[in-house]
NUGU-894183 format. One line per 4 residues: number of its first residue (from 0); their letters; for each residue x, y, z of N, C-alpha, C. Coordinates in steps of 0.001 Angstrom, whole numbers, plus 500000, padded with zeros to 6 digits. Atoms other than C-alpha are relative to their C-alpha. Example, Ala and Ser with C-alpha at 12.3 -4.5 7.8 and 13.67 -1.06 7.14 Angstrom:
! NUGU-894183
0	as	500890:498810:500000:512300:495500:507800:500900:501200:500000 | 499180:498810:499940:513670:498940:507140:499230:501090:500730
***
This chain:
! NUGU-894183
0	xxxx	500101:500107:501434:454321:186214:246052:498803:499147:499580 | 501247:500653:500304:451464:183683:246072:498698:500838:500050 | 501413:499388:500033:448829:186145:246962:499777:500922:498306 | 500204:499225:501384:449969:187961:243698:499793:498798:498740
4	xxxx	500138:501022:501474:449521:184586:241486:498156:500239:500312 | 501469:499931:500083:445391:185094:242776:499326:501597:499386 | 500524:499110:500791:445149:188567:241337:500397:500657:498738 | 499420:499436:501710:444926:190153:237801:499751:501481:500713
8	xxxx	499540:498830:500455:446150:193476:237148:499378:500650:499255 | 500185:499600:501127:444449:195987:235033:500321:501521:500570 | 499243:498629:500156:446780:198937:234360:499495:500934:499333 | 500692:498659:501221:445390:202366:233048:501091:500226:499109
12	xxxx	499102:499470:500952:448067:202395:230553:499409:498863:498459 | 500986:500072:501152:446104:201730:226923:501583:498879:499387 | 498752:500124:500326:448121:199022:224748:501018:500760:498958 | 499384:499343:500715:449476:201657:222647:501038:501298:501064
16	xxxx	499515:499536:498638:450815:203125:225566:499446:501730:500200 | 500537:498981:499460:448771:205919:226405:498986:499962:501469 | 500804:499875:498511:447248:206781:229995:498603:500197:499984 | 500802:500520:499766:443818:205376:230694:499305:501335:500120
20	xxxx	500686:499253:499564:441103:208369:231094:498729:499650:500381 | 499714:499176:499119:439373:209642:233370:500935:499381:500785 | 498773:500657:498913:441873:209636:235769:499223:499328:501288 | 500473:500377:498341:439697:208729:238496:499077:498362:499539
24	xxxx	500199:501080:499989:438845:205356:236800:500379:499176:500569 | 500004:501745:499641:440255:202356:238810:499092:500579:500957 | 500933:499976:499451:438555:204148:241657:498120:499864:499990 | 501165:500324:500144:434874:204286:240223:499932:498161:499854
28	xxxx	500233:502106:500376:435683:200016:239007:500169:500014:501310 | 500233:500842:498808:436393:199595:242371:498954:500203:501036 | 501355:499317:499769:433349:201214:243495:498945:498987:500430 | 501229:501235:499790:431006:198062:242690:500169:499328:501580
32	xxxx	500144:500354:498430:432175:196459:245791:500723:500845:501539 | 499641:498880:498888:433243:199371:248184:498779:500125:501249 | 500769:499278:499264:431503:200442:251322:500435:501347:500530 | 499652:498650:499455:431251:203808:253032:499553:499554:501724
36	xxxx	500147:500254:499154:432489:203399:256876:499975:501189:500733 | 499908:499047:499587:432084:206474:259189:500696:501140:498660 | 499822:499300:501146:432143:208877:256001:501382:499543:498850 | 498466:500376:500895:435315:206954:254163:499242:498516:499617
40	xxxx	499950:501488:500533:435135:204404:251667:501021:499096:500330 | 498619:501270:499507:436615:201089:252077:499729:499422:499057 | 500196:501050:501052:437352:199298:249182:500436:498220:500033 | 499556:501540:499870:437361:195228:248977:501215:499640:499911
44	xxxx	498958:500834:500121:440299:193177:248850:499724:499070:498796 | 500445:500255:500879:438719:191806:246367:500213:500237:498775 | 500250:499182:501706:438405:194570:243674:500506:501244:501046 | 499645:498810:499450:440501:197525:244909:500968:501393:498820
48	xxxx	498649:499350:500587:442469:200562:243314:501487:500204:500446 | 498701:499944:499180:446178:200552:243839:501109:500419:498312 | 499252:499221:500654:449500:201989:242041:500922:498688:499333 | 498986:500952:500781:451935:199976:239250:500824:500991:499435
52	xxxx	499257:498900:500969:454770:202141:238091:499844:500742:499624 | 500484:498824:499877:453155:205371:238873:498800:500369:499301 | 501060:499886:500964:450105:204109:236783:499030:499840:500843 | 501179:500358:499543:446811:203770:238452:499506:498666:499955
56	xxxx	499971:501653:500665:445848:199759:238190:498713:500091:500895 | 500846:500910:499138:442835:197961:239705:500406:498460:499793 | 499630:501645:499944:443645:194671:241127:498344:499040:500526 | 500919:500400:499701:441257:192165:241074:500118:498322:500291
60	xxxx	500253:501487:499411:440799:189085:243047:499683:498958:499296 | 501037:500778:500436:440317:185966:241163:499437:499171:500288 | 501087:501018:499333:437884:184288:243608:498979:501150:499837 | 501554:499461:500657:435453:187242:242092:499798:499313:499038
64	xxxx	500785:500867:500882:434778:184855:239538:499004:499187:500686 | 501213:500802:499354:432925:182364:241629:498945:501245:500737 | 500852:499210:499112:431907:184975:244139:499244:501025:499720 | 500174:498805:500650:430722:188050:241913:500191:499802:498245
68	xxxx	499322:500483:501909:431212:186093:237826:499600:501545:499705 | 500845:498414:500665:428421:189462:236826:501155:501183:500137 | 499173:498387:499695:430882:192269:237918:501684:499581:499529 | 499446:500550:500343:433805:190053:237453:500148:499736:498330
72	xxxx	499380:499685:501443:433430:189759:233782:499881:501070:499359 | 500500:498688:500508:431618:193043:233196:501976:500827:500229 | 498750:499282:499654:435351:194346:234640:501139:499549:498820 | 498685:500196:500862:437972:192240:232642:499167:500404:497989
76	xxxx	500774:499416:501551:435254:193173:229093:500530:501061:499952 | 499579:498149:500288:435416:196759:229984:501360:500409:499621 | 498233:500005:500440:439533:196215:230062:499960:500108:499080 | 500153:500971:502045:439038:194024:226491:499751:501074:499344
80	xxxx	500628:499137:500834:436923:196830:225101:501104:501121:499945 | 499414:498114:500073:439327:200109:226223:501728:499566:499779 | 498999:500230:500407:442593:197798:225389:500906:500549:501115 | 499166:500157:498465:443983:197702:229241:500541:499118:499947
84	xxxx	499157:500824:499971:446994:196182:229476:499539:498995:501714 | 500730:500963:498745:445569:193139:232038:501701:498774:500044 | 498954:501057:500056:448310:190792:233889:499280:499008:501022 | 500224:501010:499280:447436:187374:235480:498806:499644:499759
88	xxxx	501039:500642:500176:444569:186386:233791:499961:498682:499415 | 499729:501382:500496:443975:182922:232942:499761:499916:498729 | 500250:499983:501826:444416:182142:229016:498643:498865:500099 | 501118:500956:499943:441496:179219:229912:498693:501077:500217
92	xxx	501903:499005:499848:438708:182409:230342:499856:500298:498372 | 500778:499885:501468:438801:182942:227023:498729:499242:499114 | 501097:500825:500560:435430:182151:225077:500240:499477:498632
***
């Protein structure tokens, strides 16, 4: 349960509750830090796509703030902007 207090959540489910489009969005966000190993991506631990109650989510590490702030805030904005329900972010990031 502690590894889940270091990452935020951002669910493709809009807060009006409609499903996030394209569907193949958490995968492109998790993209920025992915590599391709013998023809397969591998996505970070970091910044990865993964499933919340059959919704699509990207979870994101929050030691990408120190390690990555640029992609790191460009990610939780883009949330802000498309009204992604985000869990575990600190109320102290606010500007």
């Amino acid at each position: 349960m502690a590894d889940d207090d270091k990452k935020i959540i951002i669910e493709g489910i809009t807060e009006s509750g409609e499903t996030f489009r394209p569907s193949d969005w958490a995968e492109r966000m998790s993209g920025g830090l992915s590599k391709f190993v013998k023809h397969r991506i591998i996505y970070s631990p970091l910044l990865r796509p993964a499933m919340k109650d059959g919704n699509k989510c990207v979870m994101l590490d929050k030691s990408m703030k120190e390690a990555h702030p640029e992609l790191y805030n460009s990610i939780l904005n883009f949330a802000k902007a498309n009204k992604l329900k985000i869990c575990g972010e600190d109320e102290e990031e606010s500007e």
